[in-house]
C-alpha positions in Angstrom: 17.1 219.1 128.8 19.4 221.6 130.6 20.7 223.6 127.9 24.1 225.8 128.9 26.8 228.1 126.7 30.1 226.6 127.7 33.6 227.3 127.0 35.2 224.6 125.0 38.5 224.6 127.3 36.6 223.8 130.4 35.6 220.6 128.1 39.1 220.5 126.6 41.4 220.2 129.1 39.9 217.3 131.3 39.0 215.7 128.9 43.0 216.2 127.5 44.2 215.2 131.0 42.6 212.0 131.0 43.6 210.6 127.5 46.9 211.7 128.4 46.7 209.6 131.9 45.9 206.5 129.6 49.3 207.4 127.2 47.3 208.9 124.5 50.5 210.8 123.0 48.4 213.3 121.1 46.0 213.9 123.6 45.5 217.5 123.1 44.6 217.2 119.3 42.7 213.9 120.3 40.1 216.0 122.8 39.8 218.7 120.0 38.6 216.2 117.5 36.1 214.2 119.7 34.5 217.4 120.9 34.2 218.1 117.0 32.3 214.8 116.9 29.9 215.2 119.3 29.0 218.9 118.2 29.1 216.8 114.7 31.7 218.7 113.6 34.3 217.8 111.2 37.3 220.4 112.0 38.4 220.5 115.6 37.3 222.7 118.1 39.4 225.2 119.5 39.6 226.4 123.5 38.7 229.6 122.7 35.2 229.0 121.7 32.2 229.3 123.7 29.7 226.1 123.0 26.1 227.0 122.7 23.2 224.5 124.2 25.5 221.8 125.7 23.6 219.1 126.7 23.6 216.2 129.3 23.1 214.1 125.6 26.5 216.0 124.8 28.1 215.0 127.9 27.2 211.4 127.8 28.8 211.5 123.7 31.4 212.5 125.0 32.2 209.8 127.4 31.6 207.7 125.2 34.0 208.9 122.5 36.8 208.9 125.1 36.1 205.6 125.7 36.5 204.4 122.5 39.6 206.2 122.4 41.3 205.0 125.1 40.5 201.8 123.7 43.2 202.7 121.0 40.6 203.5 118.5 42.1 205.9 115.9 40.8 209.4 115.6 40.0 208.7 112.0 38.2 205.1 112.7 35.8 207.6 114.9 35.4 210.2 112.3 34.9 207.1 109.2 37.9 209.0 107.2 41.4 210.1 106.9 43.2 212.8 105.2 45.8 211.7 103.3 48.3 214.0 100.7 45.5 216.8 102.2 42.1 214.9 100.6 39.8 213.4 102.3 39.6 209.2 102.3 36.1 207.7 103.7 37.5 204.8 105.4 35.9 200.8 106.6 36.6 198.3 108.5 37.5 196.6 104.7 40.4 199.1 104.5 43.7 200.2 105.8 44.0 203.4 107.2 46.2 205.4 105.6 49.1 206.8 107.2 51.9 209.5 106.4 54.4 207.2 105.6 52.7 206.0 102.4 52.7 209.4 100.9 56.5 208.6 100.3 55.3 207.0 97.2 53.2 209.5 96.1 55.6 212.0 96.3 58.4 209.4 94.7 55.6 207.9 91.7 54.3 211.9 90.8 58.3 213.3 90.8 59.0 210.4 88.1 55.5 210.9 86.2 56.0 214.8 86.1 59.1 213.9 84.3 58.6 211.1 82.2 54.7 210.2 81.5 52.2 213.0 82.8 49.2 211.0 81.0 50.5 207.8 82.5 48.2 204.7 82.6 48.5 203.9 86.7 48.0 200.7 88.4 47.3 200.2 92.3 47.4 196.5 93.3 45.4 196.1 96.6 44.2 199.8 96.6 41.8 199.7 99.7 40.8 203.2 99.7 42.2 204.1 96.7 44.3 206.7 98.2 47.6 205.6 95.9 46.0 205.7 93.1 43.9 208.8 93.6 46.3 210.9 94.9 48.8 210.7 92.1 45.4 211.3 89.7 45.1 214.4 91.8 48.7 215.9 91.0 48.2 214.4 87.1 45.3 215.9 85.0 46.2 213.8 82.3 46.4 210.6 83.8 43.9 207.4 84.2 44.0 204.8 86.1 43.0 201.4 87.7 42.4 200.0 91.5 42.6 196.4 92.3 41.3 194.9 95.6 39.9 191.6 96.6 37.4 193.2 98.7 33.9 194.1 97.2 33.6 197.0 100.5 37.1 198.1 99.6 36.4 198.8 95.8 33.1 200.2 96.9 34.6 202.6 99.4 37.4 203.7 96.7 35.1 204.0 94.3 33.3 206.6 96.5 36.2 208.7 97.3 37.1 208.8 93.9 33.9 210.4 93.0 34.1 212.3 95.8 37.3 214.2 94.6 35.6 214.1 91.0 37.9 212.0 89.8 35.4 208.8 88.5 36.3 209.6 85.1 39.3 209.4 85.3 39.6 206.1 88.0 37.7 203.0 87.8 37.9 200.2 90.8 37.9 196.5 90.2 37.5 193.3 92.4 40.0 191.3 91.9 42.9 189.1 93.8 46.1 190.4 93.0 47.3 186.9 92.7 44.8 186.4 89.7 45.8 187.0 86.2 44.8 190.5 85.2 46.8 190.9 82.0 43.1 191.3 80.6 43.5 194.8 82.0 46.6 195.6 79.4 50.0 197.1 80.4 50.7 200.2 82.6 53.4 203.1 82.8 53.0 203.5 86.8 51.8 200.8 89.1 51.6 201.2 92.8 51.2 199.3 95.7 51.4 199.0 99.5 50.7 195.2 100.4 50.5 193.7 103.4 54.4 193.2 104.8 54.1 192.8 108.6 55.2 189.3 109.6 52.3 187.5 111.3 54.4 187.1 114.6 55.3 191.0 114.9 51.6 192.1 114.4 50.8 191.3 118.3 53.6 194.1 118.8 51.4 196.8 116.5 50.3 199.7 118.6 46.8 199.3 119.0 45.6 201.6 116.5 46.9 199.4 114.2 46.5 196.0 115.8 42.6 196.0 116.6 41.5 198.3 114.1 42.8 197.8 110.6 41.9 194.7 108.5 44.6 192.1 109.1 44.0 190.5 105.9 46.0 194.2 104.8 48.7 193.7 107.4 49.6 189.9 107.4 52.6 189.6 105.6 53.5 185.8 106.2 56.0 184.2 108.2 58.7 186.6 106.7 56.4 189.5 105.8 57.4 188.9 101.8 54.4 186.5 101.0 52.9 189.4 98.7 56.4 190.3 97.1 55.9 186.8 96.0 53.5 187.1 94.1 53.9 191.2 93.4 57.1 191.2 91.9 56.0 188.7 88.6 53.1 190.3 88.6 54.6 193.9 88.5 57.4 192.3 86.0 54.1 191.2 83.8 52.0 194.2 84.1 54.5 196.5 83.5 54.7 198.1 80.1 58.5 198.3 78.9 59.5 202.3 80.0 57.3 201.9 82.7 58.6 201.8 86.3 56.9 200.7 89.7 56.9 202.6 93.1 56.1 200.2 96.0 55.9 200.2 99.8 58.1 198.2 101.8 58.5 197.4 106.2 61.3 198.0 107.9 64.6 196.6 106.9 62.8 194.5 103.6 64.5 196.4 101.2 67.6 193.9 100.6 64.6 191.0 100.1 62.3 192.9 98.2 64.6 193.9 95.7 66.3 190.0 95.1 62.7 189.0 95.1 62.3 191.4 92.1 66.0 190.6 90.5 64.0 187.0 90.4 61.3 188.4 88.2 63.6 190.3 85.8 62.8 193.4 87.4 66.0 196.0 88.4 66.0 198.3 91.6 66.2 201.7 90.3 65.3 204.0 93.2 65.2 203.6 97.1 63.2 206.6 98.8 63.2 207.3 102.6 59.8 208.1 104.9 59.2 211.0 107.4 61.2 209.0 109.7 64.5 208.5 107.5 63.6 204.8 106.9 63.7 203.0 103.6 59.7 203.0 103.0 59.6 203.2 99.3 61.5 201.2 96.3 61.2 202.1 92.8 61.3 199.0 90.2 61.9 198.8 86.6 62.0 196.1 83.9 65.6 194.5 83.7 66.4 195.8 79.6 
């Protein structure tokens, strides 16, 4: 092999331009991170540096990153993890990616925990990576908790990340449909969740990213995106202990529907939080006294 020292902006910016051309919006970021890849690198690299013993092999990595890219493959789907509430999530093809948005919960569920039940016994119904459920177990020391997913690679890959944040003691993952009874798991102060609530005719409209990439059975909502509040809101009204109160995810404009659907299982809206985005992402539930 030819091997040269190279710097990383004469890589960069072509390499920028052309993910750009194909209406990558964060093209700039995007180059950094697949240049990271190839150098199998986790952080992204910066113009500034100089690249020692670049390779044809490099090149042709390259290529074939940005390929994948422009495909609409997520940064993160390239990488195999995401960082979400700033810790790192292994990801699979078995589990949605997380996305800002959802850390609206977290921020709503730990606010409310801090306050009322610091050692709070937490459920996550269809956890995926266990991000949810880990994250609030990251801001509360004293708290324990329980994942529930019906797939064996999702509560393998949760499992994982919960050990890798050392918090297995303290988590434990379970297969399990969330339609199923699970009452044999006892009653909880918190429980999360972020079920699938895109109706099946918008999800040909998902950006790509979304669309090819994470696991429909996660997206699908139904004809009216509220199949899961269905069963979720008895569930939730079951599950719940009787101070306890639930912080869920919701699409855009369900919040009227979601919150009759849980008036229907004796459970009263008590909260309604908005995303990065000023959009109602997050409602807060509590048992109807």
């Amino acid at each position: 092999f030819t091997y040269i020292d190279i710097e990383a902006r004469h890589i960069l910016r072509p390499l920028a331009a052309i993910l750009r051309q194909s209406g990558m919006a964060n093209s700039t970021s995007d180059a950094r991170c697949i240049l990271g890849l190839v150098l199998e690198r986790e952080e992204p690299v910066l113009p500034h540096e100089t690249i020692s013993r670049w390779t044809p092999d490099h090149h042709l990595q390259l290529e074939v990153l940005r390929q994948r890219r422009q495909t609409g493959e997520p940064i993160s789907r390239m990488r195999g993890w995401r960082e979400f509430w700033s810790m790192r999530f292994d990801l699979s093809a078995a589990t949605l990616d997380p996305r800002p948005d959802s850390e609206t919960v977290i921020a709503a569920a730990t606010r409310w925990a801090h306050s009322h039940r610091p050692d709070a016994r937490i459920l996550d119904l269809g956890t995926g990576t266990g991000c949810l459920l880990l994250a609030c177990l990251a801001e509360m020391p004293q708290a324990t908790g329980v994942g529930i997913d019906i797939s064996t690679e999702a509560v393998t890959v949760a499992t994982a990340n919960a050990d890798r944040h050392g918090l297995g003691g303290r988590a434990r993952f379970c297969l399990a449909d969330f339609a199923a009874d699970l009452t044999g798991h006892g009653q909880f102060d918190l429980i999360l969740s972020n079920p699938p609530y895109i109706p099946t005719a918008d999800i040909e409209a998902l950006n790509a990213d979304v669309r090819h990439f994470d696991p429909l059975a996660a997206l699908d909502g139904g004809l009216d995106g509220l199949d899961c509040w269905r069963i979720l809101c008895p569930q939730i009204a079951v599950l719940l202990a009787d101070e306890g109160v639930a912080f869920v995810e919701i699409g855009s404009g369900q919040g009227r529907a979601v919150a009759r659907l849980g008036t229907t299982s004796k459970l009263q809206l008590a909260g309604s939080f908005a995303d990065l985005s000023g959009h109602e992402r997050c409602l807060q539930f509590e048992k109807e006294i």
